[in-house]
C-alpha positions as CSV (number, residue, x, y, z in Angstrom):
1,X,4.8,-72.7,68.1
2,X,4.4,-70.3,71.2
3,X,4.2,-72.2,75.0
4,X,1.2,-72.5,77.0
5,X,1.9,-70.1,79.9
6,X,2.6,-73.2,83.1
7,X,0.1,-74.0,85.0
8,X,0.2,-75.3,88.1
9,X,-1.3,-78.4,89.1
10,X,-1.0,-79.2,92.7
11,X,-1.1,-82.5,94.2
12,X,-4.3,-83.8,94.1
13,X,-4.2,-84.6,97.7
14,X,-3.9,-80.5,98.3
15,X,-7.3,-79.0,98.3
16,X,-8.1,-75.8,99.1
17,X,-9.4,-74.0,102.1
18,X,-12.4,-72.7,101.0
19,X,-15.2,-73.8,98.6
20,X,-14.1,-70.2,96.5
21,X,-11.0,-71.3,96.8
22,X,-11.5,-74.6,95.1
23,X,-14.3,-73.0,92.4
24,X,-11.8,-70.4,91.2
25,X,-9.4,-72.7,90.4
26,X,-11.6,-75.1,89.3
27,X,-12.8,-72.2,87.0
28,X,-9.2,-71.8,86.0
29,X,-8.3,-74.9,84.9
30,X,-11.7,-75.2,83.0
31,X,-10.1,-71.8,80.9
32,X,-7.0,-73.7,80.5
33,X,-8.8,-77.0,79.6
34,X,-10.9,-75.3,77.0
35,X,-7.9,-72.7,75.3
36,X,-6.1,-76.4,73.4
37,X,-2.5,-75.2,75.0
38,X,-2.2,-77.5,77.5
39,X,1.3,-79.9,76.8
40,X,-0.3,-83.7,76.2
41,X,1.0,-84.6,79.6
42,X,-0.3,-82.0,81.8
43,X,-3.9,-82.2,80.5
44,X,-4.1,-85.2,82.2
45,X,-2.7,-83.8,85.5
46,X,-5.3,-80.9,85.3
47,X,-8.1,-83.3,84.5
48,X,-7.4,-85.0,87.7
49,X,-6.8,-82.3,89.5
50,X,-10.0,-81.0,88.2
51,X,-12.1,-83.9,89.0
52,X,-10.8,-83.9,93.0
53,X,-11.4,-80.0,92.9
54,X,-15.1,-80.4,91.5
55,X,-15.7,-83.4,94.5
56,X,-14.4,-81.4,97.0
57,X,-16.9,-78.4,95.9
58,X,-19.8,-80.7,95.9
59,X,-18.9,-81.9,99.2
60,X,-19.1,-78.5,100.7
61,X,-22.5,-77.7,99.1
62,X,-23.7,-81.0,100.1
63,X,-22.3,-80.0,103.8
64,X,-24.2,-77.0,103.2
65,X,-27.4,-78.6,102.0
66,X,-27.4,-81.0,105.2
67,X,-27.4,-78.0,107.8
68,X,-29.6,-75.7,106.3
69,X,-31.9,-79.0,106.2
70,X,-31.2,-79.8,110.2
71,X,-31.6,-75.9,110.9
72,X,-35.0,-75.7,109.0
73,X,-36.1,-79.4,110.7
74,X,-35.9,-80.8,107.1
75,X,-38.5,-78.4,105.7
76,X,-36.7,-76.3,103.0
77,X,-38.8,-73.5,102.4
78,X,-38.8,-72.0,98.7
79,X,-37.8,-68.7,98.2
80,X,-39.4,-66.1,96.6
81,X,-37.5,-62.8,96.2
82,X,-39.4,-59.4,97.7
């Protein structure tokens, strides 16, 4: 039975830089979530590390959110492309 290629799962505590950052390897560890070739005891490591990876990119859209509401005086405007 071939091994699942390693995959690192970084401490938890680690997050990344940038919100791209964080959503590309977010979007990895989905891939390697979803292939089945994750050892048992890694999947739970890259469930974790998954779950502090998907806070910390909702945090930054939520940070987002907030000052585009502050710069527009809390009056989103819908957008409607040209």
């Amino acid at each position: 039975m071939p091994k699942a290629s390693p995959i690192s799962t970084p401490d938890a505590s680690a997050l990344p830089a940038t919100y791209e950052a964080g959503l590309a390897e977010l979007e990895q560890l989905v891939a390697a979530l979803e292939s089945g070739q994750l050892p048992l005891d890694q999947l739970l490591a890259s469930y974790q590390r998954g779950a502090a990876l998907l806070a910390f990119c909702r945090d930054k859209l939520q940070a987002v959110e907030d000052q585009i509401k502050v710069l527009d005086a809390g009056n989103l405007k819908t957008w409607a492309p040209e």
